[in-house]
C-alpha positions as CSV (number, residue, x, y, z in Angstrom):
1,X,3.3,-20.1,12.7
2,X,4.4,-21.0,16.1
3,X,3.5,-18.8,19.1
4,X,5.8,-18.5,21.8
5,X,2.4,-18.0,24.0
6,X,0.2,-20.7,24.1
7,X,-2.5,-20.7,20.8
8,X,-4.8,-18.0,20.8
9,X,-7.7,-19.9,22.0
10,X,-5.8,-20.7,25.3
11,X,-5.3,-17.0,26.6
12,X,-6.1,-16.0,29.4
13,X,-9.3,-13.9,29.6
14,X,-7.6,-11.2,31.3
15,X,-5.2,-11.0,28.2
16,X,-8.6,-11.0,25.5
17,X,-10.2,-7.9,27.3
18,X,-7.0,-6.1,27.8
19,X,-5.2,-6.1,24.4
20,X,-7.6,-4.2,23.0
21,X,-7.0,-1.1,25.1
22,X,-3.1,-2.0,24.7
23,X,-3.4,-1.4,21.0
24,X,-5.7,1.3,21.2
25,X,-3.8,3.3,23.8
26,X,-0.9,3.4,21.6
27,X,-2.6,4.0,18.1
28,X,-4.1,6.9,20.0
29,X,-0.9,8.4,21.5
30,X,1.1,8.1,17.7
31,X,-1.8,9.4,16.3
32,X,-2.7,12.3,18.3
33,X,1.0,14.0,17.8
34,X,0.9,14.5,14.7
35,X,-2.2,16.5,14.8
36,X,-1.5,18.8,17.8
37,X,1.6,19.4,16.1
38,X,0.2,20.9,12.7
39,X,-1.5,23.5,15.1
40,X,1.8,24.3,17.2
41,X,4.1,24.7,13.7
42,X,3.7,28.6,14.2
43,X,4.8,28.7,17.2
44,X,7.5,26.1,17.1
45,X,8.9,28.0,13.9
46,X,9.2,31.5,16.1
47,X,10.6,29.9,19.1
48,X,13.5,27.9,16.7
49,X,13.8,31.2,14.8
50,X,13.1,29.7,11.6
51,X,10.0,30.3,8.9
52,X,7.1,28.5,9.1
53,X,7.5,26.6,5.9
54,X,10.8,25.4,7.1
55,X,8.9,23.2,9.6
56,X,7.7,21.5,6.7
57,X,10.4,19.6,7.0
58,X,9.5,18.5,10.7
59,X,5.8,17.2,9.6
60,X,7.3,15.6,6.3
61,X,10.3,14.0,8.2
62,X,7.9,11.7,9.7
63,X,6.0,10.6,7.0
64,X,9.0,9.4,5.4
65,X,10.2,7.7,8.3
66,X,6.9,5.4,8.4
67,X,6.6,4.9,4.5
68,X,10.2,4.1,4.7
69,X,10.2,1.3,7.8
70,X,7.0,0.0,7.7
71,X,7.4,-2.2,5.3
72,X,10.1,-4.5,7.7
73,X,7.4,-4.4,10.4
74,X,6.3,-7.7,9.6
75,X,9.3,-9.3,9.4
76,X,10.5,-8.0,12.6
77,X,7.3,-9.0,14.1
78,X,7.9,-12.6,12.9
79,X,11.8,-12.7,13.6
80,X,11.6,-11.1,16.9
81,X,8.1,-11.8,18.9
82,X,5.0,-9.4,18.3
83,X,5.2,-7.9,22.1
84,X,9.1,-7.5,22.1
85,X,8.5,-5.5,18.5
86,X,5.6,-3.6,19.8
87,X,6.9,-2.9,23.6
88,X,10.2,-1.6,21.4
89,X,7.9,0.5,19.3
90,X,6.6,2.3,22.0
91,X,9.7,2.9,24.1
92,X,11.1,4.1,20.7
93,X,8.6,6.4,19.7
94,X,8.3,7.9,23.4
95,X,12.2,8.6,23.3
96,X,11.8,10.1,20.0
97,X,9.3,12.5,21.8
98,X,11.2,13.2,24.5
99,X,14.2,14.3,22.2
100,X,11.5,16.6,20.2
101,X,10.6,18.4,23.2
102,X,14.0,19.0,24.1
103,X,15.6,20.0,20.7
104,X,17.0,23.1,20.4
105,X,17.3,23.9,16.7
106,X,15.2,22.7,13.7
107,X,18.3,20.0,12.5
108,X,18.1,18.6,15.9
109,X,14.1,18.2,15.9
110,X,13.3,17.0,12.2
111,X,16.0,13.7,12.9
112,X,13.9,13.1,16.5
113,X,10.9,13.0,14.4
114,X,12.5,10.5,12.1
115,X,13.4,8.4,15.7
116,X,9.3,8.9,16.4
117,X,8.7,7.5,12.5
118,X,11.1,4.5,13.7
119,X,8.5,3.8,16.4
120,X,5.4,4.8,14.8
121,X,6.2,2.3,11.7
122,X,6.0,-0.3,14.3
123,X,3.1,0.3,15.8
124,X,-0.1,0.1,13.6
125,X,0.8,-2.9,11.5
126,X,2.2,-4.8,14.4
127,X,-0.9,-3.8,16.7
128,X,-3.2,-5.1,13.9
129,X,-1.6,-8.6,13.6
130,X,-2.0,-9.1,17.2
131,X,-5.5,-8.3,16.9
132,X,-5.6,-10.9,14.1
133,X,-3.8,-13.5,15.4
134,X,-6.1,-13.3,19.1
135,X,-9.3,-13.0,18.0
136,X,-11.4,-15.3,15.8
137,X,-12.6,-14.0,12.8
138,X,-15.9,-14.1,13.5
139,X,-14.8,-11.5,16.8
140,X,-12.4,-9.5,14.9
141,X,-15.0,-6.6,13.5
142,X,-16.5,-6.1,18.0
143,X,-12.2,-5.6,18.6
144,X,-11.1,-3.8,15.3
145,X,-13.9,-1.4,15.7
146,X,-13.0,-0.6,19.1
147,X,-9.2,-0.3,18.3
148,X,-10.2,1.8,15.0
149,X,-11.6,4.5,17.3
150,X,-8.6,6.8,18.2
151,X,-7.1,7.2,15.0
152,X,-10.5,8.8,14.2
153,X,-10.7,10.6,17.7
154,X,-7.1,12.1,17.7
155,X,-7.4,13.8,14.3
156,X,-10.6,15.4,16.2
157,X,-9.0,16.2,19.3
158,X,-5.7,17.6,17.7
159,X,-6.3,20.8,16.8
160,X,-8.3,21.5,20.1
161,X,-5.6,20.0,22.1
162,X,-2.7,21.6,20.4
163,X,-4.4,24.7,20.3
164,X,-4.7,24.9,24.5
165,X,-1.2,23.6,24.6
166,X,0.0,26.5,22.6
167,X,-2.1,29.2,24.4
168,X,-2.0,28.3,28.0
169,X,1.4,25.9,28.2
170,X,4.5,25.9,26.3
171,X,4.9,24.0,22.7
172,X,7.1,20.9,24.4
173,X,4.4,19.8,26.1
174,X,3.6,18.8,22.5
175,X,6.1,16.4,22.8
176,X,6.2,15.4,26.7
177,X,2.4,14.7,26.9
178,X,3.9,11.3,25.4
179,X,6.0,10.0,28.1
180,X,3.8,9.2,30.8
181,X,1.6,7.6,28.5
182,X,4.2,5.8,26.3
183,X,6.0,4.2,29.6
184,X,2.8,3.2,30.5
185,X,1.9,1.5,27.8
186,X,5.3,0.0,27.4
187,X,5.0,-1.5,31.1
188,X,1.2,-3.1,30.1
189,X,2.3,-4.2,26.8
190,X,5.6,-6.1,28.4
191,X,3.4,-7.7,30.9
192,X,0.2,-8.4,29.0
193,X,0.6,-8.7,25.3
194,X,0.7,-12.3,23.8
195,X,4.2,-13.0,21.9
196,X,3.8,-14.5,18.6
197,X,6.3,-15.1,15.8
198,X,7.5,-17.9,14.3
199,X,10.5,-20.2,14.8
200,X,11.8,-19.9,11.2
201,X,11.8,-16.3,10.2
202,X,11.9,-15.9,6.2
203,X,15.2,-14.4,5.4
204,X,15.1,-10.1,5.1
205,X,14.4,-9.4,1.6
206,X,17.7,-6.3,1.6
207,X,17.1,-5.8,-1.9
208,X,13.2,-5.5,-1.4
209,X,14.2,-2.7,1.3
210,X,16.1,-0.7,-0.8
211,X,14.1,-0.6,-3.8
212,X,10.8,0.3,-2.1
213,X,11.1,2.1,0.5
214,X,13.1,4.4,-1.5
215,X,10.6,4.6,-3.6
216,X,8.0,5.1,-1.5
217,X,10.1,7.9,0.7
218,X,10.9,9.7,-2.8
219,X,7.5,9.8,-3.7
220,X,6.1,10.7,-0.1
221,X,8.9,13.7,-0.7
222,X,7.7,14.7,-3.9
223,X,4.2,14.5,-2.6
224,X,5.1,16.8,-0.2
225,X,6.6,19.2,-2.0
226,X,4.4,19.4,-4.8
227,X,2.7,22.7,-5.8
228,X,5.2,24.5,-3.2
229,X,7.4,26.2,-6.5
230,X,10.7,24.9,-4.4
231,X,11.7,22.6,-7.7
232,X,10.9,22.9,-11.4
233,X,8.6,21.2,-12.9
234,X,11.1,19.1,-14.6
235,X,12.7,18.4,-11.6
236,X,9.5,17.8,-9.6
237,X,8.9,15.3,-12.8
238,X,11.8,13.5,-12.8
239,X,11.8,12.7,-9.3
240,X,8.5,11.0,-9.6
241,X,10.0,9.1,-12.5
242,X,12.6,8.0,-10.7
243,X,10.1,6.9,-7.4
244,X,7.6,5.2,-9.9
245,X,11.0,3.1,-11.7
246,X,12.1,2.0,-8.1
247,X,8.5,1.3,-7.1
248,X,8.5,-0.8,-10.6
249,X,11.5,-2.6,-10.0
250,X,10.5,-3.6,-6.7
251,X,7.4,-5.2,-8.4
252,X,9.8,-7.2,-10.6
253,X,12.3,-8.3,-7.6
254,X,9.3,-9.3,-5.7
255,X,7.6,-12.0,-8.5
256,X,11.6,-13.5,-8.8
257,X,12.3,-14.0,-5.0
258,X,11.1,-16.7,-2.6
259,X,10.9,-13.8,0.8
260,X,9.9,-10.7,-0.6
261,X,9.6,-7.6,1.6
262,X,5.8,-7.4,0.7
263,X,3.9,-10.6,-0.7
264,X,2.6,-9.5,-3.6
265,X,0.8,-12.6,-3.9
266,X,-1.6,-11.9,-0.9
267,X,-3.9,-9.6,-4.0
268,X,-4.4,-12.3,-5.7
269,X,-7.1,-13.1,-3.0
270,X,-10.4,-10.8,-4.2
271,X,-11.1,-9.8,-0.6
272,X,-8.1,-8.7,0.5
273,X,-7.5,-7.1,-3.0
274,X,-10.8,-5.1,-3.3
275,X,-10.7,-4.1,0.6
276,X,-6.7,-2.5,-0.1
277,X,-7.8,-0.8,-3.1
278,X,-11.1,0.5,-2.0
279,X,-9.3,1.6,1.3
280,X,-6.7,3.5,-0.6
281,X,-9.1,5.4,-2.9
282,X,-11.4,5.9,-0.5
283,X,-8.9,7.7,2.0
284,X,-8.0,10.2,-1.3
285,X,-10.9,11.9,-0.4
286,X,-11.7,11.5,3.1
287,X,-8.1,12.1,3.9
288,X,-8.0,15.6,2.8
289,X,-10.9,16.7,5.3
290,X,-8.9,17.6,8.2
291,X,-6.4,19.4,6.3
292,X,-9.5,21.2,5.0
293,X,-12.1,21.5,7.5
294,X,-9.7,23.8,10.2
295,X,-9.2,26.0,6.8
296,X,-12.9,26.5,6.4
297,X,-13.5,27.2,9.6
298,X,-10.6,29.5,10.2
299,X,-9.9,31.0,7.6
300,X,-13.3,30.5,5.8
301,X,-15.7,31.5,8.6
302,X,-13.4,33.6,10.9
303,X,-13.4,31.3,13.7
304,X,-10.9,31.3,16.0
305,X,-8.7,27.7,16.4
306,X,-10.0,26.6,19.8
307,X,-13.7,26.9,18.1
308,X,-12.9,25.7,15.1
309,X,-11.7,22.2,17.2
310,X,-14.9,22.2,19.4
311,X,-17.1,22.0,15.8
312,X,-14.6,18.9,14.8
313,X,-15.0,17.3,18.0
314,X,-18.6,15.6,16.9
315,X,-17.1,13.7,15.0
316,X,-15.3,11.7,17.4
317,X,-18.0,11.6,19.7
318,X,-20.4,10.2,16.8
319,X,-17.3,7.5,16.0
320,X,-17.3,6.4,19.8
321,X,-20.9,6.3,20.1
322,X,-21.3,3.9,17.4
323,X,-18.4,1.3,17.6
324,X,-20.9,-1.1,19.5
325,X,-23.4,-1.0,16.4
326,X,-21.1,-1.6,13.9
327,X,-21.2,-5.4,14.5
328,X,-24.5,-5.3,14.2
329,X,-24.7,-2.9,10.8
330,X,-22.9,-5.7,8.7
331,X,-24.1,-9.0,10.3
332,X,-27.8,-7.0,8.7
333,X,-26.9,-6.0,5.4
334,X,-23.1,-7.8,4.7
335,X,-19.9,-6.0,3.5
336,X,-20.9,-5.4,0.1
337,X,-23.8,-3.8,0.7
338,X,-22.2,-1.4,4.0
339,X,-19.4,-0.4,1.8
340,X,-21.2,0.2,-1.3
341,X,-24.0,2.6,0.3
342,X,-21.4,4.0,2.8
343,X,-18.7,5.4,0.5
344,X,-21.4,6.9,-1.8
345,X,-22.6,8.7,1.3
346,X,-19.5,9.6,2.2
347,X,-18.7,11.6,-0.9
348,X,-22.1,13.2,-0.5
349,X,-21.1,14.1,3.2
350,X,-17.9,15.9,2.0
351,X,-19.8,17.9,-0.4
352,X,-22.5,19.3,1.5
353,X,-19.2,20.2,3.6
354,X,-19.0,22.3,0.7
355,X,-21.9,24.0,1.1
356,X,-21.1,25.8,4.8
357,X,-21.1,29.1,4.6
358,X,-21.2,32.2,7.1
359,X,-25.2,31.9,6.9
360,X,-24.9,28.6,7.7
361,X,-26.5,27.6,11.8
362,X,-24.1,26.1,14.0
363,X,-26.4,23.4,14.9
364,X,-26.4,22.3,11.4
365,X,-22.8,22.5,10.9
366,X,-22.5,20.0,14.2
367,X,-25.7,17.6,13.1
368,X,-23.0,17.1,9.6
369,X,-20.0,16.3,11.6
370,X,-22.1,13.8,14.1
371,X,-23.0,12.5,10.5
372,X,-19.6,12.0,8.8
373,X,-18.2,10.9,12.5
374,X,-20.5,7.6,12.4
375,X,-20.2,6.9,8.4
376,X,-16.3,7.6,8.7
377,X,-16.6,5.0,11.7
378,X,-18.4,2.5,10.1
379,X,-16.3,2.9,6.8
380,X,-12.7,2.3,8.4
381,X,-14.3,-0.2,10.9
382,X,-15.5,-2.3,7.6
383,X,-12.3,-1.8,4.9
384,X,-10.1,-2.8,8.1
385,X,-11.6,-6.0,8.9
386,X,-12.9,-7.1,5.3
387,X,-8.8,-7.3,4.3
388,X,-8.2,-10.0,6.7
389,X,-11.7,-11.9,5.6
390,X,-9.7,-15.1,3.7
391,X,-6.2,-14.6,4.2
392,X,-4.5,-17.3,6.3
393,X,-3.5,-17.1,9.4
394,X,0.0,-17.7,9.2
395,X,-0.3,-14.8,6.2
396,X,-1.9,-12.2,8.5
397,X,2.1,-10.1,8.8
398,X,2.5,-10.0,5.3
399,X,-1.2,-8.9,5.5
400,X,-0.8,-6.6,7.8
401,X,2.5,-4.9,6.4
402,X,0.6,-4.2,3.1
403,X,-2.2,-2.8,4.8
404,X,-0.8,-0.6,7.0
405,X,1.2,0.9,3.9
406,X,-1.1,1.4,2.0
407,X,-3.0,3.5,4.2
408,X,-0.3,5.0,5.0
409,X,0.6,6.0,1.6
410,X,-2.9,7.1,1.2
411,X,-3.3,9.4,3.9
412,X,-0.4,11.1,2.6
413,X,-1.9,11.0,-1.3
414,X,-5.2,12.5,0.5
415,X,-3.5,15.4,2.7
416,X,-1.7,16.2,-0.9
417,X,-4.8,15.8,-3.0
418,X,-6.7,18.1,-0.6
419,X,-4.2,21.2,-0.7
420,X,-3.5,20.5,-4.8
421,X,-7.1,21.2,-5.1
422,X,-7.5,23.8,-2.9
423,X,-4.3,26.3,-4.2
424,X,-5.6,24.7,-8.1
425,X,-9.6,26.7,-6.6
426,X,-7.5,29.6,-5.2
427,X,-5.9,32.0,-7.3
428,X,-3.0,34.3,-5.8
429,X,-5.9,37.2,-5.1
430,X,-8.0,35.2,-3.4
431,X,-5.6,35.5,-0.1
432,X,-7.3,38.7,0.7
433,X,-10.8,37.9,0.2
434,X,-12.8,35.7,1.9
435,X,-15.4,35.0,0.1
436,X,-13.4,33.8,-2.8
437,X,-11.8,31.6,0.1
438,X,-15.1,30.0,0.8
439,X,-16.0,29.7,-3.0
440,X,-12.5,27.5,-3.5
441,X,-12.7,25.4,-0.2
442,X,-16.3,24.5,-1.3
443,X,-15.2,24.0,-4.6
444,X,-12.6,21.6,-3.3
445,X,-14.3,19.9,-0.7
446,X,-17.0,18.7,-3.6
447,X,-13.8,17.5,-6.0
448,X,-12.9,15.2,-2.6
449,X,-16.4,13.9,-2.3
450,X,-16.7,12.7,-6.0
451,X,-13.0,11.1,-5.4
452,X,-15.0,9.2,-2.3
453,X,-18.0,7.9,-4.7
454,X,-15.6,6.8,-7.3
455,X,-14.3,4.2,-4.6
456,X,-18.1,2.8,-4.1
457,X,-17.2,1.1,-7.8
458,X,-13.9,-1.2,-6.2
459,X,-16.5,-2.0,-3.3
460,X,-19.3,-3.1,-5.9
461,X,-17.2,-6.2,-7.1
462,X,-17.4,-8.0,-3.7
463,X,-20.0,-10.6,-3.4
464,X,-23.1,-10.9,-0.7
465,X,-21.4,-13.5,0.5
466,X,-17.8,-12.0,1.4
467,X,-16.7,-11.3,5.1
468,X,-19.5,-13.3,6.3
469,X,-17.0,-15.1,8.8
470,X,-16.4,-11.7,10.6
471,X,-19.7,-10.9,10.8
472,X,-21.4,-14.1,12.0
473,X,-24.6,-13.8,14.0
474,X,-23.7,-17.2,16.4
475,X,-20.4,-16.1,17.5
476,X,-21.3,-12.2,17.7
477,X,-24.1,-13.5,20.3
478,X,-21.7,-15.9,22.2
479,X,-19.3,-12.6,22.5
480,X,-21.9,-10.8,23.8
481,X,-23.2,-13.1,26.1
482,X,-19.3,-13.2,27.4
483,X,-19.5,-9.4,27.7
């Protein structure tokens, strides 16, 4: 890999300090859209004059577009420069959100939201190799835990946001509160972001392209759709079939090229295979607890949407509060040890979720989210960095492009996995009744937490030894003695 930017260990200062915020500006801003929206989809719906389950298509549109270009991020990262990909990203996804505040008709909004996805795709992965490729290993947890820390504020902040958007403003600002931001961030990035990529760009694996991301998107779709009685069961069926053949054949195209789209290879490193595994069952449970907690709170416990975000926002300030420890937390005890005891209480976190009731004190409800905000922080902080623990360098985009996929892929398994098990709890009379409402969130939120646990088994074949690199006591003192 050849930098157009002088190595890594010749930046600037300036550029070291900055780039976090850089990357953590903009996973913040993609991040935080998508939950105001899911609180604004009512009102969106009436002012379109359309049904609310027709803006399905709006959220779903973008989940598609991710799982679908994702997967090139890498590629364009290495064949075009990290900040022009990156810069590009941003100026793409704050177009796309200009165009969403502006559409006038459902058609016209869901293929902005694709246009967002575009940008979106871009972002995450591409972010994270920068990160990797800047910082030494043994610095890499002190930056990824900062940078980790607004994709778990904005799913916090959403529905609070959205909710005063909606009430006091008009739903566009949805949409606009992305500009100023986005041009911003487009100007620093321009100016400040190191440019790496290599002089000899692998070849675009277009066969790779077309057999997974169509796979992926079908099976996002059918994800989507599932449990919603719009398709047969046989249809619903042979869709996945046909998802699961592509995603299959792609596995087979990949082990016969030289360039695949995503190195399949890169899992036959332990670390970076048990940290994406882990990660993606892991987030089957976890995933599904914002989809769940507004429910429980709303519709469970009668509160009212602005409330319901002001108990959620503990959570994010536990997260912030603790990125500075985190460091600290595995140079102690190692990875094997923090991810082993952290998933398991994780799972037991969701279900005492499951045990809120109307009875149940406010203050107790906030002490649990101030809980699950610091194990949720030191969990995503810890499966982040662990995957980059031995892969080389000049494998950190292939890396990247895997990971960012994957979770992906698993936040969208979760969010499905969550309602599944909710309408499987809820029978068709339960709509009217809230107790039985309670009874089947609880029900569900203890079905999460055991899917959580089951992940503490991938996490129990790492060694003692593994990640010590990121989490070395001499360089974690020299960084601090810089700071």
């Amino acid at each position: 890999m050849t930098p157009a930017e002088p190595s890594d260990d010749r930046l600037p200062e300036t550029t070291r300090r900055i780039l976090p915020w850089l990357v953590a500006v903009a996973f913040f801003m993609e991040a935080l859209d998508t939950t105001i929206l899911n609180t604004g989809v009512p009102t969106i719906a009436k002012s379109l004059d359309v049904t609310a389950l027709s803006m399905k298509a709006v959220l779903s549109s973008y989940t598609l577009s991710l799982a679908v270009f994702i997967p090139i991020s890498g590629w364009m990262a290495d064949r075009f420069g990290t900040r022009r990909v990156f810069a590009g990203a941003i100026a793409l996804f704050t177009l796309g959100s200009l165009l969403c505040g502006l559409s006038t008709n459902i058609h016209m909004l869901v293929a902005c939201r694709i246009l967002q996805g575009m940008g979106g795709a871009m972002m995450t992965p591409v972010g994270r190799l920068v990160m990797v490729r800047t910082f030494a290993k043994s610095d890499l947890v002190r930056a990824m835990s900062f940078v980790a820390v607004p994709a778990l504020i904005a799913p916090m902040l959403g529905p609070l946001v959205g909710g005063l958007i909606v009430d006091y403003l008009h739903w566009r600002v949805i949409f606009f509160v992305n500009i100023p931001v986005g041009i911003l961030g487009f100007l620093l990035v321009w100016f400040n972001m190191p440019d790496y990529h290599e002089k000899a760009a692998r070849p675009l694996d277009v066969l790779g392209l077309i057999l997974f991301s169509s796979g992926v998107a079908l099976l996002s779709y059918v994800l989507e759709i599932f449990g919603e009685h719009r398709l047969g069961t046989g249809d619903i069926l042979g869709l996945l079939a046909i998802s699961l053949l592509l995603i299959v054949g792609y596995g087979l195209h990949a082990a016969r090229t030289a360039f695949p789209l995503l190195n399949l290879t890169l899992f036959r490193i332990r670390t970076f295979a048990i940290s994406v595994s882990g990660s993606f069952v892991t987030r089957l449970g976890i995933g599904g607890a914002p989809f769940l907690l507004p429910l429980l709170y709303q519709v469970g416990l009668g509160l009212t949407p602005v409330q319901s975000g002001l108990l959620i926002m503990p959570q994010a300030l536990a997260s912030m509060s603790t990125k500075f420890l985190l460091p600290r937390v595995l140079e102690r005890f190692g990875y094997r040890n923090v991810l082993i005891c952290n998933t398991l209480a994780l799972g037991g976190m969701l279900m005492l979720f499951g045990t809120i009731s109307r009875a149940t004190p406010i203050w107790l409800i906030i002490v649990q989210a101030l809980c699950y905000g610091v194990l949720t922080s030191l969990q995503f902080t810890s499966m982040n960095t662990l995957a980059y623990a031995d892969v080389p360098r000049d494998q950190s985009s292939g890396a990247s492009t895997i990971t960012s996929t994957s979770q992906q892929l698993s936040v969208s398994f979760g969010v499905a996995a969550a309602g599944l098990t909710t309408v499987f709890f809820l029978p068709t009379e339960a709509t009217a009744a809230p107790a039985l409402i309670i009874d089947g969130l609880h029900k569900a939120f203890f079905v999460l937490g055991g899917f959580t646990i089951l992940s503490a088994l991938v996490f129990s074949r790492l060694k003692k030894s593994d990640g010590a690199d990121e989490a070395g006591e001499k360089d974690l003192h020299i960084e601090e003695a810089k700071s």
